[in-house]
C-alpha positions in Angstrom: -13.7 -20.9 -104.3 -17.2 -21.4 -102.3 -15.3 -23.0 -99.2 -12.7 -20.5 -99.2 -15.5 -17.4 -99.0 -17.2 -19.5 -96.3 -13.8 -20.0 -94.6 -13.4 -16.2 -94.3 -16.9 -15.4 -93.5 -16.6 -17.7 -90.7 -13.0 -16.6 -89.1 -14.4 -13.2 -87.2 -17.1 -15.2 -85.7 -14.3 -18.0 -84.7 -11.5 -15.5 -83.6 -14.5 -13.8 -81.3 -15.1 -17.1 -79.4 -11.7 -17.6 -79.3 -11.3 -14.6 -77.5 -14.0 -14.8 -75.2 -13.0 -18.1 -73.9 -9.5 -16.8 -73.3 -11.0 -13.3 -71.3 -12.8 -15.8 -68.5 -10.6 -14.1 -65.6 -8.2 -11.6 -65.1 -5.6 -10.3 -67.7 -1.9 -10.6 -66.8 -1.0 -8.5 -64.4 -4.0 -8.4 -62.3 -3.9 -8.7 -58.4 -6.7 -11.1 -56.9 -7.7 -13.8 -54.6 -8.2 -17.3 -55.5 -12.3 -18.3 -55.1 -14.3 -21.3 -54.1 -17.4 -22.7 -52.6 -15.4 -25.1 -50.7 -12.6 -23.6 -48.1 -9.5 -24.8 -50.7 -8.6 -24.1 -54.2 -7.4 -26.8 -56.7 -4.6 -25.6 -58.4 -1.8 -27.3 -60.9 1.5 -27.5 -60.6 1.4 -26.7 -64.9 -1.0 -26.5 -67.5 -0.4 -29.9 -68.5 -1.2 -31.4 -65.1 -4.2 -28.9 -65.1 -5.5 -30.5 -68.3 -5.0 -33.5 -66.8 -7.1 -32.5 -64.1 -10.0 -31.3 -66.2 -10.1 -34.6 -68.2 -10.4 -36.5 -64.7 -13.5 -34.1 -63.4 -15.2 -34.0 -66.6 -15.4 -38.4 -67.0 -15.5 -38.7 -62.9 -12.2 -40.3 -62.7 -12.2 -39.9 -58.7 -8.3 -42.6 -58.5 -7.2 -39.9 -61.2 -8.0 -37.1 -59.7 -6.6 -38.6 -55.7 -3.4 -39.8 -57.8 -2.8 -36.0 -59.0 -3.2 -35.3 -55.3 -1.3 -37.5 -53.8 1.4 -36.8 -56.3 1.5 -33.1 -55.4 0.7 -32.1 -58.8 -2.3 -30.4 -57.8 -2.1 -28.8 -54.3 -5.0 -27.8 -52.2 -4.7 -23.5 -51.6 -6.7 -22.2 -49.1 -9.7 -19.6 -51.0 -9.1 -16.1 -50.4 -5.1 -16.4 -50.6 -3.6 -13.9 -52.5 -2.6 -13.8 -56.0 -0.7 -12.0 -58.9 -2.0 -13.5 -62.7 1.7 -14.1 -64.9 0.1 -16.1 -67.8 -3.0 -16.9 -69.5 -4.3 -19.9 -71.6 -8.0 -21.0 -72.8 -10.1 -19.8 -69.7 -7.2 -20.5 -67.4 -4.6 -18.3 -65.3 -1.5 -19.0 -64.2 -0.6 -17.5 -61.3 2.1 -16.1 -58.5 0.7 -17.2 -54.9 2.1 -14.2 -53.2 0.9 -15.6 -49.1 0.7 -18.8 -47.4 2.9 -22.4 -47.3 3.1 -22.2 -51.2 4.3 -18.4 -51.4 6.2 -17.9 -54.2 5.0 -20.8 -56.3 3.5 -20.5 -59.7 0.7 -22.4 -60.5 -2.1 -23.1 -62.9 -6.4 -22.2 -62.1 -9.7 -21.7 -64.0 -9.8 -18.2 -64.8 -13.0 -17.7 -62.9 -11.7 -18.6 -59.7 -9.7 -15.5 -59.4 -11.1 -12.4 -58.3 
């Protein structure tokens, strides 16, 4: 009965994280540009690849990070282009590029590098 009163106690504070983490960026729907400090944007061709991405960055895997490159699966978009946000995940968007070579493609990007 103790861990079931904890459990409950402790699901508002959980579900507020939750929901934070999620609200990095722009809800769906939102016009914007993609953002970086460098002139192109990383972006994923889905939100597996994207994960895939994040592992690589986070544990300095520089051959898995060239091989999602070279593969395609994450394409270089110059900052500043364009975008429409059509889905959301854990602090990412996915969005509609809407100018440019990839026009029309959707793709996944840290919610924070959308404004």
């Amino acid at each position: 009965m103790k861990l079931a009163k904890h459990i409950f106690s402790v699901a508002p504070v959980l579900i507020l994280i939750i929901s934070c983490v999620e609200n990095v960026g722009p809800p769906v729907g939102t016009k914007g540009v993609l953002i970086s400090s460098a002139p192109w944007s990383p972006v994923a061709i889905s939100e597996e690849v994207f994960s895939e991405w994040r592992k690589a960055k986070a544990v300095k895997d520089d051959h898995g990070q060239t091989l999602l490159i070279a593969s395609k699966k994450i394409l270089a978009v110059k900052s500043g282009t364009p975008v429409l946000v059509i889905d959301s995940g854990m602090a990412i968007r996915k969005v509609r590029i809407l100018e440019g070579i990839y026009k029309g493609s959707s793709v996944w990007v840290y919610g924070e590098h959308i404004k």
